[in-house]
C-alpha positions, 0 to 999 in steps of 0.5 A, spaced: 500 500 500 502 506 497 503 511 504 502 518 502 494 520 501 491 520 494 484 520 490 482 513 491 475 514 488 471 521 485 464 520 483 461 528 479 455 527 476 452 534 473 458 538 472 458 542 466 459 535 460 461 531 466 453 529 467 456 521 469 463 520 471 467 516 474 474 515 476 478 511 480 486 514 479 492 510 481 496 513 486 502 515 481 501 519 474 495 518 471 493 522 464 486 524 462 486 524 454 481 527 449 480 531 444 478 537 444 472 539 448 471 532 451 471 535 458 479 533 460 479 541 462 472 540 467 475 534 471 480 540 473 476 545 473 472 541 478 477 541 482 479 549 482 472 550 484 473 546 490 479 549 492 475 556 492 470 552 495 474 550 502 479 554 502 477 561 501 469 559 502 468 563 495 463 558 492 459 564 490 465 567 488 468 562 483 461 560 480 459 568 478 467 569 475 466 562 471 459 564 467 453 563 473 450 556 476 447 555 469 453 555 466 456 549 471 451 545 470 450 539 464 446 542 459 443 548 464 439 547 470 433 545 465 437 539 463 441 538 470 438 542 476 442 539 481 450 537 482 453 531 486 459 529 487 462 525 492 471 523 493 473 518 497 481 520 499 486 513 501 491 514 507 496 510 510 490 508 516 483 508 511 479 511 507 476 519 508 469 521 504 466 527 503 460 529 498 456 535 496 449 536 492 448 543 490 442 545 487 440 551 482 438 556 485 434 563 483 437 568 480 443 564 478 447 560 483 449 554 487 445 552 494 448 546 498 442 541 499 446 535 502 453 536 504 457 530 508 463 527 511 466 521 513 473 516 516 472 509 515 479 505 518 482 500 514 479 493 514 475 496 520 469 500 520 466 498 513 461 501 511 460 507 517 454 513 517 456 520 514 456 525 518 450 531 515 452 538 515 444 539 513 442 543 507 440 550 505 447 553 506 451 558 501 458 556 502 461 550 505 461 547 512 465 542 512 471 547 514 466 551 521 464 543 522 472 542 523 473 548 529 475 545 536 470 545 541 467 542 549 462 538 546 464 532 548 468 526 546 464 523 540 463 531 537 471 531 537 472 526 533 466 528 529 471 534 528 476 531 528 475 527 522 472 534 519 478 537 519 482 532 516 478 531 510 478 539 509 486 539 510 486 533 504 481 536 500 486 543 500 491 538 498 489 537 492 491 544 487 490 545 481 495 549 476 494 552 469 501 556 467 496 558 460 496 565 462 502 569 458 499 575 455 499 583 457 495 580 463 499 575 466 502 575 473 507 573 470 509 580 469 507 583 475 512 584 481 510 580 486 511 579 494 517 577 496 514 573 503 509 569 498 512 563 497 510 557 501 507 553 495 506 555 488 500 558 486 495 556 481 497 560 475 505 560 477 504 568 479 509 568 485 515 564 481 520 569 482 518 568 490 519 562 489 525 562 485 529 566 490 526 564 496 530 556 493 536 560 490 537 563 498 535 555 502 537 550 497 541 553 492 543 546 490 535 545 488 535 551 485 540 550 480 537 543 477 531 547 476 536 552 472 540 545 468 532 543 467 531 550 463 538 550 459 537 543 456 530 547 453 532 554 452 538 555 449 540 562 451 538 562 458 544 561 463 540 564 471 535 568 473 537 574 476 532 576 482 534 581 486 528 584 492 526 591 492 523 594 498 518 587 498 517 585 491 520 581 486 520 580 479 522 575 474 529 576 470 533 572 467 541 573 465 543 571 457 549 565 456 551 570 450 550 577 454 550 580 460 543 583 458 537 580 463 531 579 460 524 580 464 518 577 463 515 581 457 521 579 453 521 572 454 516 568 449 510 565 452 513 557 452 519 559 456 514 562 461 511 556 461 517 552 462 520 556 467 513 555 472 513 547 469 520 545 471 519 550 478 513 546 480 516 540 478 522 540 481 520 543 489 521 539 495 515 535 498 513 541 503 512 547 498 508 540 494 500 539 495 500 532 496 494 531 489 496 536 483 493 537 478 495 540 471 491 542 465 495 542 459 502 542 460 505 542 453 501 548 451 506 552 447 512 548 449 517 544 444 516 537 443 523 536 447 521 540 453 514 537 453 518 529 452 523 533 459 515 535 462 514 528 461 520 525 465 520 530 471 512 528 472 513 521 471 519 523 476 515 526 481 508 521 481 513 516 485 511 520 492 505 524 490 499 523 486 499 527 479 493 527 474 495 531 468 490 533 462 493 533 455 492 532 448 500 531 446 501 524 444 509 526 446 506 527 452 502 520 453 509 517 451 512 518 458 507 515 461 505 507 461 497 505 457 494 504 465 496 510 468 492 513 460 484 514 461 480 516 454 475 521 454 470 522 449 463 527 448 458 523 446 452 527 445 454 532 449 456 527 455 464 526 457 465 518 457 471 515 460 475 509 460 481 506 461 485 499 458 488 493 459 494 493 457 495 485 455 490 487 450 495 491 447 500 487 448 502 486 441 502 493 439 505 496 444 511 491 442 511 496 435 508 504 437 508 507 443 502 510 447 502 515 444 502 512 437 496 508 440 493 514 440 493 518 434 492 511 430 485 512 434 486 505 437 485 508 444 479 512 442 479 520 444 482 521 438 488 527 438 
């Protein structure tokens, strides 16, 4: 048994093309395939929306900014008015489910009508009750329900259990670095101090990046070895603090000229974040990531390189990647590979045997499989 917690099991039924999905991931890598618009791109949103939900109690929030209630539901609140979905996340001593239902609502948001939790121990407790937080509610209990307090034993490890499902739901992060236009945080000065974890849209890199260049130069410096075999020119980063903040720079192998983050071309940008994130140590890292896309605008050697440090990273902590790069899914093996498709309307999703494969994975690759459509979702 793998000893670091995973998603063992999530069940989504009614999130926008996701009308019935479910997906039981391994603890290591697995990449979610398809074409476009096949819903490998909701599966993370779903999971963006949840950190918005109990990390910030902005459900709300999220649901205003992504287009209102009716846009998140399949088909619109006509076809699905309500959406469930329940995760059950695997340690090292059992199992930890929580669930949500949330219903339309008038003029255009979401209203909890069932929201639960619970622990089972391994081999121990079967199939034990939830623990209902009731319904009614705008934003998610769960966190309040996880507040110490002198209620008594049983309530205690009521919120006991409450506060470790939290904590291992926000452990599950998702990153999209896609953003590299005129609006990006990319380009902006950052605070220096803001660099714990990366965030979602890589935003505080060059935090990050100083802050490793003064702790682990070591680390640092692979980062940089990583960034060299992709970018040619690229020699280090010069990050210097002023009053507070920091900027994203580089220094040139063939000048003594530095470069911002305006002049560096949008895979770059990206790459700088993907070997960043991929490279950190185990406590600046969620323990679930997921990435949406990674190889857009990369060279087919950084996306292969991305490949190797996720596969890399994936043996202490459960990644799940959404792509449509065959080069990407060649790093992979056939059962870390899910296939999604939309079928009138609907993400379908499945997976395959790898002995049923067998004599054609002698010849092509995963990849290969792919874009010959013999795994389906067709590239």
């Amino acid at each position: 048994m793998t000893d670091h917690a995973h998603i063992e099991r999530i069940h989504i039924q009614g999130f926008r093309s996701l009308a019935d999905v479910e997906l039981s991931p391994g603890a290591g890598a697995n990449v979610l395939i398809g074409a476009n618009g096949s819903g490998k791109s909701n599966f993370v949103k779903f999971f963006d929306m949840l950190s918005w939900m109990l990390k910030s109690r902005q459900l709300a929030q999220v649901v205003g900014m992504e287009g209102g209630a009716d846009d998140q539901l399949h088909g619109g609140n006509d076809t699905t008015p309500r959406l469930n979905a329940e995760i059950a996340i695997r340690t090292g001593t059992g199992r930890n489910d929580y669930r949500l239902k949330l219903s339309f609502a008038h003029p255009d948001r979401l209203l909890f009508v069932d929201e639960a939790f619970r622990y089972s121990r391994e081999n121990l407790d079967g199939n034990p009750p939830w623990n209902s937080l009731g319904s009614g509610h705008r934003e998610a209990l769960i966190v309040a329900a996880g507040q110490p307090n002198d209620e008594g034993p049983a309530s205690e490890v009521r919120a006991r259990t409450a506060r470790t499902v939290t904590h291992l739901l926000r452990d599950c992060a998702a990153f999209q670095f896609h953003n590299t236009g005129a609006t990006s945080k990319f380009k902006t000065k950052w605070d220096a101090e803001d660099h714990a974890y990366m965030r979602a849209d890589g935003g505080n890199l060059p935090a990050i990046l100083h802050r490793l260049e003064q702790e682990d130069l070591h680390r640092y410096d692979a980062i940089c070895r990583h960034i060299r075999r992709v970018v040619p020119g690229f020699d280090r980063f010069e990050i210097e603090e002023q009053y507070g903040k920091v900027a994203l720079r580089w220094r040139s192998r063939h000048s003594d000229k530095t470069y911002g983050a305006h002049l560096t071309s949008d895979g770059s940008l990206r790459f700088f974040a993907l070997a960043t994130l991929l490279s950190l140590p185990a406590e600046m890292l969620p323990g679930v990531l997921l990435l949406d896309e990674p190889e857009l605008g990369l060279h087919p050697k950084a996306i292969a390189l991305v490949g190797d440090m996720i596969h890399a990273l994936a043996e202490s902590r459960q990644v799940i990647v959404a792509t449509q790069s065959p080069l990407l899914v060649d790093a992979f093996e056939l059962d870390e590979v899910f296939v999604l498709e939309i079928l009138k309307g609907r993400t379908e999703l499945r997976s395959h045997d790898p002995t049923q494969f067998r004599a054609w994975l002698e010849e092509f690759t995963v990849g290969e499989l792919w874009q010959k459509n013999l795994l389906g979702g067709r590239p």
